[in-house]
C-alpha positions as CSV (number, residue, x, y, z in Angstrom):
1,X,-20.7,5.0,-5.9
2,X,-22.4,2.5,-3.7
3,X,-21.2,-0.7,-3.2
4,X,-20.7,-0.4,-6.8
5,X,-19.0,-3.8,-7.7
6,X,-20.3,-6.0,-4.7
7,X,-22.6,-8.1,-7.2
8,X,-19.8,-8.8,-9.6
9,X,-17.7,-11.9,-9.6
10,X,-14.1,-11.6,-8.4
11,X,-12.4,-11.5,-12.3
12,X,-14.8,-8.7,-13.1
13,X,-14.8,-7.1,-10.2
14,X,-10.6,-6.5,-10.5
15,X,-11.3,-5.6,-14.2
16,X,-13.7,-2.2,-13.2
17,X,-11.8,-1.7,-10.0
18,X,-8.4,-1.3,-12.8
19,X,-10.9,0.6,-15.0
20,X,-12.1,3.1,-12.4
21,X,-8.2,3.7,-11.3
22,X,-7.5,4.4,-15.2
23,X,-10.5,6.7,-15.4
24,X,-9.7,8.3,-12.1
25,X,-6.3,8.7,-13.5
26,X,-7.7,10.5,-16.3
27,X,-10.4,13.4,-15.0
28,X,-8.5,13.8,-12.3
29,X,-12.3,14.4,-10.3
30,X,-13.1,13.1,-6.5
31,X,-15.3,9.6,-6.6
32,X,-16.7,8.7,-3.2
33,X,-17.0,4.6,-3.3
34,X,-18.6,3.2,-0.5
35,X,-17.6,-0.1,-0.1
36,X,-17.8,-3.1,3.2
37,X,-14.6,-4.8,1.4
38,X,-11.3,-3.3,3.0
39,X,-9.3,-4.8,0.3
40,X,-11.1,-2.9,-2.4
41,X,-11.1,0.1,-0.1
42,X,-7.6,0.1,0.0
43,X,-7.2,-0.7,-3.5
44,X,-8.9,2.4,-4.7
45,X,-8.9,4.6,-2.0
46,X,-5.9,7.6,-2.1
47,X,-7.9,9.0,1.5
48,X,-10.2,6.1,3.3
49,X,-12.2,6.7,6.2
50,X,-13.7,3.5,8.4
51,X,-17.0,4.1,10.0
52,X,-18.9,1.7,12.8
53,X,-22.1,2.6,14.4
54,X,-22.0,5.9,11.7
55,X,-19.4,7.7,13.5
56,X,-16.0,8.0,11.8
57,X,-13.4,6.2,13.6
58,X,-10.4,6.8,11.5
59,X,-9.4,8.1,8.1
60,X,-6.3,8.3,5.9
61,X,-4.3,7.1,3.2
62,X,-4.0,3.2,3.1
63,X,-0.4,2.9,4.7
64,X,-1.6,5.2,7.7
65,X,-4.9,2.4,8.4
66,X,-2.8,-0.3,8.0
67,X,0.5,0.5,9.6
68,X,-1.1,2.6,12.9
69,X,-4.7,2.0,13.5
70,X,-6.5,4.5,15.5
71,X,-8.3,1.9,17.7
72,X,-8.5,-2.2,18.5
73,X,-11.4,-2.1,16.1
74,X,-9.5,-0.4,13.0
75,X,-6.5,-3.3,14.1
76,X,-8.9,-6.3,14.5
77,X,-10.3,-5.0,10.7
78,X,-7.2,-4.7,9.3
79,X,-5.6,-7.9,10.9
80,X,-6.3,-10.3,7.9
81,X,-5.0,-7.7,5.1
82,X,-2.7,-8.4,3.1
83,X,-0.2,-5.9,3.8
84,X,2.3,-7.0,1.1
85,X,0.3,-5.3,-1.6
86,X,-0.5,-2.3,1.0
87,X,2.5,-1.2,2.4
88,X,4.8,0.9,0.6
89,X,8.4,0.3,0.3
90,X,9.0,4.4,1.3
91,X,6.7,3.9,4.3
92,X,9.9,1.5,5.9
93,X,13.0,3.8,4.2
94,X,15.8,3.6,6.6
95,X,18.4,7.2,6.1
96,X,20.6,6.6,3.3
97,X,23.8,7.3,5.2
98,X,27.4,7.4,3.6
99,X,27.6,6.9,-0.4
100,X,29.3,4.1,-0.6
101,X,27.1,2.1,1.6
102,X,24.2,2.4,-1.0
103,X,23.2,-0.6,-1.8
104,X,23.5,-0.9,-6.1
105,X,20.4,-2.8,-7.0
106,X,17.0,0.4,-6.8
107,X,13.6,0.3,-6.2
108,X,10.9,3.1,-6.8
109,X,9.7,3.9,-3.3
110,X,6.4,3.7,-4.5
111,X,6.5,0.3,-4.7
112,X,4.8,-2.0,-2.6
113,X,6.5,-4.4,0.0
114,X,5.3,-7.9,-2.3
115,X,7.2,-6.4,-5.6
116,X,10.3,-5.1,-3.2
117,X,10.4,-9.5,-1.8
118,X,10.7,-10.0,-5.2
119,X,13.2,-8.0,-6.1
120,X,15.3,-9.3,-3.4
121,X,14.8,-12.6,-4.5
122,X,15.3,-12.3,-7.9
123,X,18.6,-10.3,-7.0
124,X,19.6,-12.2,-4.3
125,X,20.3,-9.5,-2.2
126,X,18.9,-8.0,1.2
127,X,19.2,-3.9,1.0
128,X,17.9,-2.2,-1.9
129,X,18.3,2.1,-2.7
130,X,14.6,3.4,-2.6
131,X,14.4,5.9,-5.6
132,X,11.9,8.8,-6.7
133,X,10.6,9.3,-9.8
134,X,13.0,10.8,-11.0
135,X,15.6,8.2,-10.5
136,X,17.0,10.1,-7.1
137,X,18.1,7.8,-4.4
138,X,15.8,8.9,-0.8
139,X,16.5,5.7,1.2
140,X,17.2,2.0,1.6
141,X,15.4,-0.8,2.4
142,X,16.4,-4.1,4.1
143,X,15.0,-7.8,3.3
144,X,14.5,-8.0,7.1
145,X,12.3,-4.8,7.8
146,X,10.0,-5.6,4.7
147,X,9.3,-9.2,5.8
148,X,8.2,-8.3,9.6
149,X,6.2,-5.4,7.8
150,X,4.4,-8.1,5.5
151,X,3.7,-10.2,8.8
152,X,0.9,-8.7,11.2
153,X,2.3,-8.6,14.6
C-alpha cells in the first residue's frame, strides 16, 4: 500500500488506519504500507524500516526507532514524536524485587506510557506492577521514569 491514506482528511484517515489494524488483526497476512508520516508509520507498523537517499538506515519495532535511533538522522526524525502513545510501559519495567514491595495498583505492560500517566493520576500513586496477559506480575513502573521517557531529551 502506497501512501495509501495521504489524501484523506485527518478523521478519516484514523478511521482506515483502525480499520486496517482490525483487518490485519484478522488475516493475520504481511501488508507493506509505505508511508512519509512517522506517526502513522508507527501507528501501524509491528517492524518499520526508515529509508533516506534509498538506503535503509534503520528498522525495527516502533519502541526500538524511538527509544535508540541508529543515527542523528533517525533522532532528528523522531524528535517531534509523540512518545507517550509510542513507548510501552514494559519497554521502562524496573525488576520486581521483594513481594511485598509490589506496588497494588497493575498495568498491562502493553500499555503505552500516556494510559500508564493516567493511571497514576487517577490513582494517585507513583509505582504501578506491570502485568502480562495473563494477569502475571513482570515488573514495576515509576511515575518518574515514564515522565522523562514521554519527554525527548
Amino acid at each position: 500500500m502506497d501512501e495509501a491514506y495521504s489524501a484523506l482528511d485527518p478523521l478519516i484517515r484514523v478511521d482506515m488506519q483502525t480499520v486496517l489494524l482490525d483487518l490485519q488483526k484478522e488475516i493475520r497476512k504481511t501488508i507493506v504500507f509505505i508511508t512519509h508520516d512517522l506517526d502513522e508509520a508507527l501507528r501501524l507498523g509491528d517492524q518499520i524500516a526508515i529509508l533516506r537517499d534509498g538506503e535503509m538506515i534503520q528498522q525495527g519495532t516502533s519502541q526500538d526507532i524511538v527509544l535508540k535511533p541508529a543515527d542523528d538522522y533517525v533522532e532528528s526524525f523522531v524528535k517531534e514524536v509523540n512518545r507517550g502513545k509510542v513507548i510501552e510501559a514494559r519497554a521502562l519495567a524496573e525488576a520486581l524485587g521483594d513481594p511485598s514491595d509490589w506496588p497494588s495498583a497493575t498495568l498491562l505492560q502493553t500499555e503505552t506510557l500516556d494510559v500508564a500517566a493516567r493511571r497514576f493520576t487517577a490513582l494517585g500513586t507513583d509505582r504501578l506492577t506491570l502485568v502480562c496477559d495473563q494477569g502475571r506480575p513482570v515488573g514495576v513502573i515509576s511515575m518518574r521514569r515514564t515522565l522523562e521517557a514521554m519527554v525527548a531529551e
